[in-house]
Residue, then its C-alpha position, 0 to 999 in steps of 0.5 A: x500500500x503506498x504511504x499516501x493511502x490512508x487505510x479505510x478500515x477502523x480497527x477500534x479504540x484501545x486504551x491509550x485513545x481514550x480521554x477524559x470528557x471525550x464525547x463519542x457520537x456512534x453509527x449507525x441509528x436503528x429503527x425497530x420494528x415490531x418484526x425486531x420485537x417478535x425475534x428478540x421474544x423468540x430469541x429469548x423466550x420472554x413472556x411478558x403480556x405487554x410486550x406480547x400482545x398488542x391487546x393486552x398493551x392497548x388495554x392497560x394504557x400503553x398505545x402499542x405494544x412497547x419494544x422490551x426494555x432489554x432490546x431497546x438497551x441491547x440496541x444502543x449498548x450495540x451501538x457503543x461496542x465499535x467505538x468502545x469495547x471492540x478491543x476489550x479484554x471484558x466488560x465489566x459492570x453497569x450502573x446507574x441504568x435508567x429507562x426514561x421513554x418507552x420505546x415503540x415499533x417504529x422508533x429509531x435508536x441512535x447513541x452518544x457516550x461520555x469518557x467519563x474515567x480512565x485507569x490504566x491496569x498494574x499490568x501496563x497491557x490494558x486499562x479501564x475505561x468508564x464511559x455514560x451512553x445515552x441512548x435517543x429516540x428520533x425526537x432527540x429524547x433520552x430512552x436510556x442512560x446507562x455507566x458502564x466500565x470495560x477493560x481495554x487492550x492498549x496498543x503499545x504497552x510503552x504508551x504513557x497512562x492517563x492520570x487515573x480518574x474513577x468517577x464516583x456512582x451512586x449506589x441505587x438509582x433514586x426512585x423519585x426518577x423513575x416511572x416516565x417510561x411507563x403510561x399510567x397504568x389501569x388497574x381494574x383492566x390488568x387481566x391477572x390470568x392474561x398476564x400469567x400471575x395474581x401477584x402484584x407489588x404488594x405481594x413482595x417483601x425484601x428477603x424474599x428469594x424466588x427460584x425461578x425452577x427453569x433453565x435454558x441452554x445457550x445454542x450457537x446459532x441462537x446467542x449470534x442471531x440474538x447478537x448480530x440483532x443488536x448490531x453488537x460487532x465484538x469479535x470475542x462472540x463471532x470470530x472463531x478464527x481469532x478466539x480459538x487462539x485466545x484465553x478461552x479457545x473458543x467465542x464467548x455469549x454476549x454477556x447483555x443476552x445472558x441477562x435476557x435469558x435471565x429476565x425471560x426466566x424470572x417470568x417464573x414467579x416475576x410475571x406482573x413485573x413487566x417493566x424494568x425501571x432502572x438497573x442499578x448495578x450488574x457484573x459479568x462474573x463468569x463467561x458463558x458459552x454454547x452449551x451451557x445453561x442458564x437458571x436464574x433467581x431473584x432477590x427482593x433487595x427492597x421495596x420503594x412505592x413510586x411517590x408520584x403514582x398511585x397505579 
């Protein structure tokens, strides 16, 4: 190639790109679709009465049937992966997660992230990077804002470290926040046998644990459709070339579809729990491949009415 030629090929951020304050505005926007909508529920077997059926959606108040709240934030993670973590060692964490606008069929995503910290490793191989990304519905409003810390390759070792900034996230997401991607909801029309369970909020208390009894196992085919889906382009789950010469020796399942599975299980004793509000904190704790299987229970940490509804 001559030296005049630029190379057209993005070969993605390693750490030593990275700075403090630096904003990242990502390709490409994603329109849903209620075909989208359907795959996701086939690729994971959620169940939730509003996100299946239109009827059941319409009746309770929303205008359509809502995208699920883990597509939308697949989607717009998505969005994020070339720019951030397509030379990541792992992903690591998430915090301070809110869903702030229901999203719809029809809806088209886009995102934009913020450094907001930087740590190089002990190593000098790698280092962590903090970033918030936002992610935005056609009418420039916020549907997602979410903090997330990865772990990313550097591309020369000898490259000099950043001043190590680590930001400070709260703990719990405040629940006078939340409720705004949720429609007001009618009560008396909330068909308990429709929806799968007579339990509502009332019904749980903290310290509860549910076992949610079933288990599904991950096929190949199944976590790349679900992956390329959301447009997540991470070489780590797609690239058995590269990975069969890696740490693991073979492609490791998107750890955003592992909670997915997680969620359509916790149907099992969760099934009025139809929206997620916010997520306040998760780690990737172990990887996961094709072939194993997934179970999953709940907790019940606490419980916060909404000060501003009654529904």
């Amino acid at each position: 190639m001559s030296a005049s030629v630029q190379p057209k090929a993005a070969e993605g951020r390693f750490f030593e790109d990275f700075r403090l304050g630096q904003t990242i505005r990502h390709a490409t926007p994603r329109t849903l679709t209620a075909g989208d909508a359907t795959l996701y529920l086939a690729l994971t077997g959620g169940r939730f009465a509003p996100q299946s059926a239109e009827t059941f959606a319409r009746a309770i108040g929303y205008p359509a049937s809502p995208i699920d709240d883990l597509l939308a934030f697949h989607v717009v993670f998505g969005k994020t992966v070339s720019d951030v973590s397509l030379n990541a060692v792992a992903n690591l964490g998430y915090a301070d997660c809110r869903f702030s606008k229901p999203v719809f069929p029809g809806d088209t995503l886009s995102a934009v992230s913020q450094v907001i910290g930087l740590r190089e490793n002990t190593n000098r191989q790698s280092g962590v990077v903090y970033v918030r990304s936002q992610g935005f519905n056609q009418r420039g409003e916020t549907v997602i804002d979410y903090v997330r810390w990865v772990m990313v390759r550097k591309r020369e070792v000898s490259a000099p470290a950043p001043e190590a900034v680590v930001p400070k996230l709260p703990e719990a997401v405040a629940v006078a926040s939340l409720g705004a991607a949720c429609p007001p909801i009618d009560r008396a029309a909330f068909d308990e046998e429709l929806s799968g369970s007579p339990y509502r909020f009332e019904d749980y208390s903290a310290g509860e644990r549910i076992d949610h009894v079933d288990g599904v196992t991950v096929e190949e085919a199944e976590h790349q459709t679900a992956t390329r889906l959301y447009q997540n382009a991470a070489k780590v789950h797609f690239n058995q070339f590269s990975e069969g010469q890696g740490r693991f020796g073979r492609r490791l399942i998107y750890g955003g579809h592992v909670i997915s599975l997680a969620r359509a299980l916790s149907f099992n004793g969760l099934a009025n729990a139809f929206h997620i509000a916010a997520i306040n904190g998760g780690r990737h704790v172990a990887p996961l491949f094709a072939g194993d299987t997934v179970f999953a229970w709940s907790e019940i940490l606490e419980t916060a009415a909404l000060p501003h509804r009654d529904d």
